[in-house]
PALUMVO-499049 format. One line per 10 residues: number of its first residue (from 0); their letters; for each residue x, y, z of C-alpha. Coordinates in steps of 0.25 Angstrom, whole numbers, padded with zeros to 4 digits, always signed. Layout:
N
NUM) A) X Y Z  ... .
! end
This chain:
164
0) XXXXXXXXXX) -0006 -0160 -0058  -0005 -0169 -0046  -0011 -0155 -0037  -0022 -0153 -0046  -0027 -0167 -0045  -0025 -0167 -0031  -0034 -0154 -0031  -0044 -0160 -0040  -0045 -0173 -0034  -0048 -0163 -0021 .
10) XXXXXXXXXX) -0058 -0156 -0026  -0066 -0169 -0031  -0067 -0173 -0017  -0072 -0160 -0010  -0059 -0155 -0004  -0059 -0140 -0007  -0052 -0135 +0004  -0040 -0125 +0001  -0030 -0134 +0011  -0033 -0148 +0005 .
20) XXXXXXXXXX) -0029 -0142 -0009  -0015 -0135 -0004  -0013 -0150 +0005  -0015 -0156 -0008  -0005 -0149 -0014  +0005 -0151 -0003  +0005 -0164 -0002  +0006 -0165 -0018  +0017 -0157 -0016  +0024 -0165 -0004 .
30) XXXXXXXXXX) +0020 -0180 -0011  +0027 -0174 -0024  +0040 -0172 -0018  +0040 -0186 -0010  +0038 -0179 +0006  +0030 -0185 +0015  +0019 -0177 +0025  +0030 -0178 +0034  +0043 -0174 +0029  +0036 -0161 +0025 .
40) XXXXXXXXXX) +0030 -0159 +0037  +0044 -0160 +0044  +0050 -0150 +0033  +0041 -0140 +0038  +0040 -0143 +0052  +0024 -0147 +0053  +0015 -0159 +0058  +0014 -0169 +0046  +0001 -0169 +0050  -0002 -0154 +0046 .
50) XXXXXXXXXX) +0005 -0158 +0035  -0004 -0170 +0030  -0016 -0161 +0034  -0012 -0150 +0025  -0011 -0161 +0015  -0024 -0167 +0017  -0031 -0151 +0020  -0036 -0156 +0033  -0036 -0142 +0043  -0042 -0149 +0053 .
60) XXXXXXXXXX) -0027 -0154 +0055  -0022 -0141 +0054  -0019 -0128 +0062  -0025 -0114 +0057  -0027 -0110 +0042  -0015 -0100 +0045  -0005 -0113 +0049  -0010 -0119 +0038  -0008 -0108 +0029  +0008 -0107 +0035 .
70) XXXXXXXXXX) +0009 -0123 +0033  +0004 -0124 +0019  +0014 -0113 +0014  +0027 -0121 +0021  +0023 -0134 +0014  +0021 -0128 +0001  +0033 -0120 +0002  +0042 -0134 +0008  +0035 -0141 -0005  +0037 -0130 -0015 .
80) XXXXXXXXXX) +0024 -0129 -0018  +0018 -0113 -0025  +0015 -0110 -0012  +0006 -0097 -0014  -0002 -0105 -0021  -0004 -0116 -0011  -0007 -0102 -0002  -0017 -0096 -0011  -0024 -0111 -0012  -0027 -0109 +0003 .
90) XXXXXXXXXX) -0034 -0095 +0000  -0043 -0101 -0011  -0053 -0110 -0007  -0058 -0120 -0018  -0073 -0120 -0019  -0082 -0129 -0030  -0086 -0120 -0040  -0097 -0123 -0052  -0097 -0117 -0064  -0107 -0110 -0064 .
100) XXXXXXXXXX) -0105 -0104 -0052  -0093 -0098 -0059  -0101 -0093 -0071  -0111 -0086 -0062  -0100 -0078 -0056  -0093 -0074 -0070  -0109 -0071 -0076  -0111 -0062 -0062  -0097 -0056 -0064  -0099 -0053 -0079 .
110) XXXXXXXXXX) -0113 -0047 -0076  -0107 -0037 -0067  -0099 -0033 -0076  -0105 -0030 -0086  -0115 -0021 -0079  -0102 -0014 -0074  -0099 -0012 -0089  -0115 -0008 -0092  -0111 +0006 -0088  -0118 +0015 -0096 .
120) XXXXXXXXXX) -0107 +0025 -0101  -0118 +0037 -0105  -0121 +0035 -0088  -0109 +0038 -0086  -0106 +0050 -0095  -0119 +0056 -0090  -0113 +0056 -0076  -0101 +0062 -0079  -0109 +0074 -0087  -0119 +0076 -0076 .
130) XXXXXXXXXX) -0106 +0076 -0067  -0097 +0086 -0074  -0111 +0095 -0077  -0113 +0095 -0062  -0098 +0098 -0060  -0099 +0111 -0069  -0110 +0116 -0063  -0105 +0114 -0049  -0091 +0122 -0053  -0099 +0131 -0060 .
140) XXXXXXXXXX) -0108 +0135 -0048  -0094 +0135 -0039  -0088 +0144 -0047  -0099 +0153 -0049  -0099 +0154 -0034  -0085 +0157 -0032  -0086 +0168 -0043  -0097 +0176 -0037  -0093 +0177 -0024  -0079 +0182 -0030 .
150) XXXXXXXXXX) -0087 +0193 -0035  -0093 +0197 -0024  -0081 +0201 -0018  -0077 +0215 -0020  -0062 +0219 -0019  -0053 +0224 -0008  -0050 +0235 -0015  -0066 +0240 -0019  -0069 +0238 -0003  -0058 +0246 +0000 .
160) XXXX) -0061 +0257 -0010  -0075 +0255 -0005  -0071 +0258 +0011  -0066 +0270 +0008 .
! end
């Protein structure tokens, strides 16, 4: 309960930023079992102060998103926290969303559907008549093609009979 009005108490004050969430969430973590900024930070062989700025969300502070990254999942593994989903919070920014905007993008969605679904059937059995009637007649001028030259051939034996 404590991590969901941390979050909350965030989100009332502006801070959407993915970091200031997970720091959020660590420092629950490390106050919950009674560790100071710089206990941790010696356990995991970092600079307390990339510590307290992970905690407090400042990247001002802090190397590159890609150290960052590497830092976060050691902390969250030395505390024991769900780590993937301490990750996968890094990969979701938070953004204010109204509700309307939400239905607007359901109603466009269910529109588009339901002109998928609006198909019309007899459409498509025509199609696939005019298709096979074109198919038949196609073979049908193929074979008729292949039979007359067939016999327009004479035999070997009638031209040999006929050199003679």
């Amino acid at each position: 309960m404590k991590e969901i009005k941390s979050i909350k108490e965030n989100n009332n004050k502006g801070e959407n930023s993915s970091l200031k969430r997970i720091g959020n969430f660590i420092k629950e973590a490390r106050l919950s079992r009674n560790q100071s900024i710089e206990e941790l930070a010696s356990d995991l062989k970092i600079g307390a102060h990339q510590l307290e700025a992970i905690e407090e969300g400042n990247e001002e502070k802090l190397p590159e998103k890609v150290f960052i990254k590497a830092m976060v999942r050691r902390v969250s593994q030395k505390l024991k926290l769900d780590t993937e989903f301490i990750m996968e919070q890094f990969k979701s920014e938070r953004k204010e969303v109204k509700i309307e905007e939400i239905v607007e993008e359901v109603s466009k969605k269910n529109h588009k559907s339901r002109q998928f679904n609006n198909l019309n059937p007899i459409g498509f059995v025509i199609f696939i008549l005019i298709s096979g009637f074109l198919g038949l007649i196609a073979s049908a001028l193929i074979f008729n093609l292949f039979s007359d030259s067939s016999q327009n051939q004479t035999p070997k034996q009638e031209l040999i009979k006929n050199t003679k």
